[in-house]
C-alpha angles and dihedrals in degrees: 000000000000127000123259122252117235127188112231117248109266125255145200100275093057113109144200112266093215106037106017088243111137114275129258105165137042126194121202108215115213081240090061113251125112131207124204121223148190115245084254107056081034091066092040091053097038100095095051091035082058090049096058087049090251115177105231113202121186108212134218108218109243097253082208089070109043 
């Protein structure tokens, strides 16, 4: 059986894919890609990320890495 993919925790150098702001969400599209958002254009995108059955995940930033 194969292994199970897992996205890292996310870290201070992750970004926002739409203003450059750190990320603190990621959203795992059924295709198989993934963005990473603020809390801001997360919330603006919430509703249409949903729609595409887009997994949301809030992450908590990897304390290793700040």
């Amino acid at each position: 059986m194969p292994g199970t993919l897992t996205s890292p925790p996310l870290t201070a150098a992750d970004r926002c894919d739409r203003c450059s702001a750190g990320a603190r969400v990621r959203a795992v599209l059924s295709s198989g890609g993934e963005l990473l958002f603020c809390q801001h254009h997360a919330n603006e995108h919430e509703d249409r990320l949903r729609s595409m059955n887009a997994t949301i995940v809030t992450g908590v930033l990897d304390e290793a890495t700040i």
